[in-house]
C-alpha positions in Angstrom: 8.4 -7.8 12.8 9.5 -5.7 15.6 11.8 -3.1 14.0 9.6 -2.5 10.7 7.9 1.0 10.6 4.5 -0.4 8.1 4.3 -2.4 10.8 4.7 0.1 13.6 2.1 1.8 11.7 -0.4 -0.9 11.6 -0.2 -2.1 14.9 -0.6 2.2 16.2 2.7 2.1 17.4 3.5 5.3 15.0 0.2 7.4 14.1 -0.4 7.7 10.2 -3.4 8.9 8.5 -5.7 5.6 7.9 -8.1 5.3 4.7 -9.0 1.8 5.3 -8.6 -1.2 7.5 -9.8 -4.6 7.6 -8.8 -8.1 9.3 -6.1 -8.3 6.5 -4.7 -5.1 5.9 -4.2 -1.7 6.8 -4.1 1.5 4.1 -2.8 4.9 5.5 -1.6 8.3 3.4 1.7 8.3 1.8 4.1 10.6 3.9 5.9 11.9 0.9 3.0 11.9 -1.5 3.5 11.9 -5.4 0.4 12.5 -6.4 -2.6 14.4 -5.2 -3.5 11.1 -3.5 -1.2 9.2 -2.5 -2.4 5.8 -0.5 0.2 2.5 0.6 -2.1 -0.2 1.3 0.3 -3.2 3.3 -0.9 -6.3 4.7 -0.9 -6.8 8.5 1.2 -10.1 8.1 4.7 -9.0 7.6 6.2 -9.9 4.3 9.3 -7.9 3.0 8.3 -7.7 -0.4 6.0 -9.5 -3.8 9.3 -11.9 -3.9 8.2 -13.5 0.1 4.8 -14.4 -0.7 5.0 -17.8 1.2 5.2 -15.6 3.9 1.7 -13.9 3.5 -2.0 -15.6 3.2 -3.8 -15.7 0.0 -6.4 -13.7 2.3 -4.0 -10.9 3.5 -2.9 -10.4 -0.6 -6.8 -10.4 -1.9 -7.7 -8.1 1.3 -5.3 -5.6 -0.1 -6.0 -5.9 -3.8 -10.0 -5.5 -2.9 -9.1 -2.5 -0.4 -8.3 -0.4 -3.5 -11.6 -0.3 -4.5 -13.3 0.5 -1.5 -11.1 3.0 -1.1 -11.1 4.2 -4.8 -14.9 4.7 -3.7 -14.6 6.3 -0.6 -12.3 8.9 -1.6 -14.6 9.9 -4.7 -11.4 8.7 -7.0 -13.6 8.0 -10.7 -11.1 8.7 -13.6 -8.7 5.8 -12.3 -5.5 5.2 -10.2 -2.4 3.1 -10.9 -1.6 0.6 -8.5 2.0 -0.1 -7.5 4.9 -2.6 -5.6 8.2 -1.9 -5.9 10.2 -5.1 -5.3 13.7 -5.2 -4.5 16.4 -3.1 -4.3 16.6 -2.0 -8.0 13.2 -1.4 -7.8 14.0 0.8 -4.9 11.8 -0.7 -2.3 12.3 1.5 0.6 10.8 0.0 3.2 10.8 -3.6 3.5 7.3 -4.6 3.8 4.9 -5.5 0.9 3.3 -2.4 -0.2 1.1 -1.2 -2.9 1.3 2.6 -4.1 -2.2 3.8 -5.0 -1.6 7.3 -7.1 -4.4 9.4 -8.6 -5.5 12.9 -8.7 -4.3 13.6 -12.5 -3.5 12.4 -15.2 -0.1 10.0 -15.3 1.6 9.4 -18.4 1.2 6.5 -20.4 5.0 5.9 -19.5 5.9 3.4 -16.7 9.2 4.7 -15.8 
């Protein structure tokens, strides 16, 4: 998509700070982290959010599943992570690409929201 900025970022367009990459998807550091680590993992085939997944292949949405663990193992990440989409607006999806929030680096509360 021409005007999206995940996939700016993905394609080099817009520099970002990459943890992982493969065929299928692209993982880079959050600009406005919440945590001590702060990954988005997004898949290189543009799909605005969970709710357009005819858009995406099952490939693209396993790649970017599976790059949490590699990535949980190259950054040395062993007392877990929580994984997250937002979808939507009253999820407050910001940027309208499929993206997963990977947070660790302390202790999060059992609470959701």
């Amino acid at each position: 998509m021409k005007d999206c900025i995940f996939c700016k970022i993905v394609s080099g367009e817009i520099p970002s700070k990459k943890y992982y990459e493969d065929d299928y998807c692209f993982a880079f550091a959050d600009l406005n982290p919440q945590m001590p680590f702060h990954a988005l993992i997004v898949p290189k085939e543009h799909a605005a959010s969970l709710a357009e997944l005819d858009n995406l292949s099952d490939a693209a949405l396993a790649a970017c599943l599976r790059a949490a663990q590699k990535i949980a193992e190259q950054n040395n990440i062993t007392d877990g992570y929580r994984f997250i989409s937002n979808c939507g607006k009253h999820a407050s999806q910001s940027v309208q690409h499929l993206h997963f929030h990977m947070l660790a680096g302390r202790q999060l509360s059992e609470k959701i929201v």
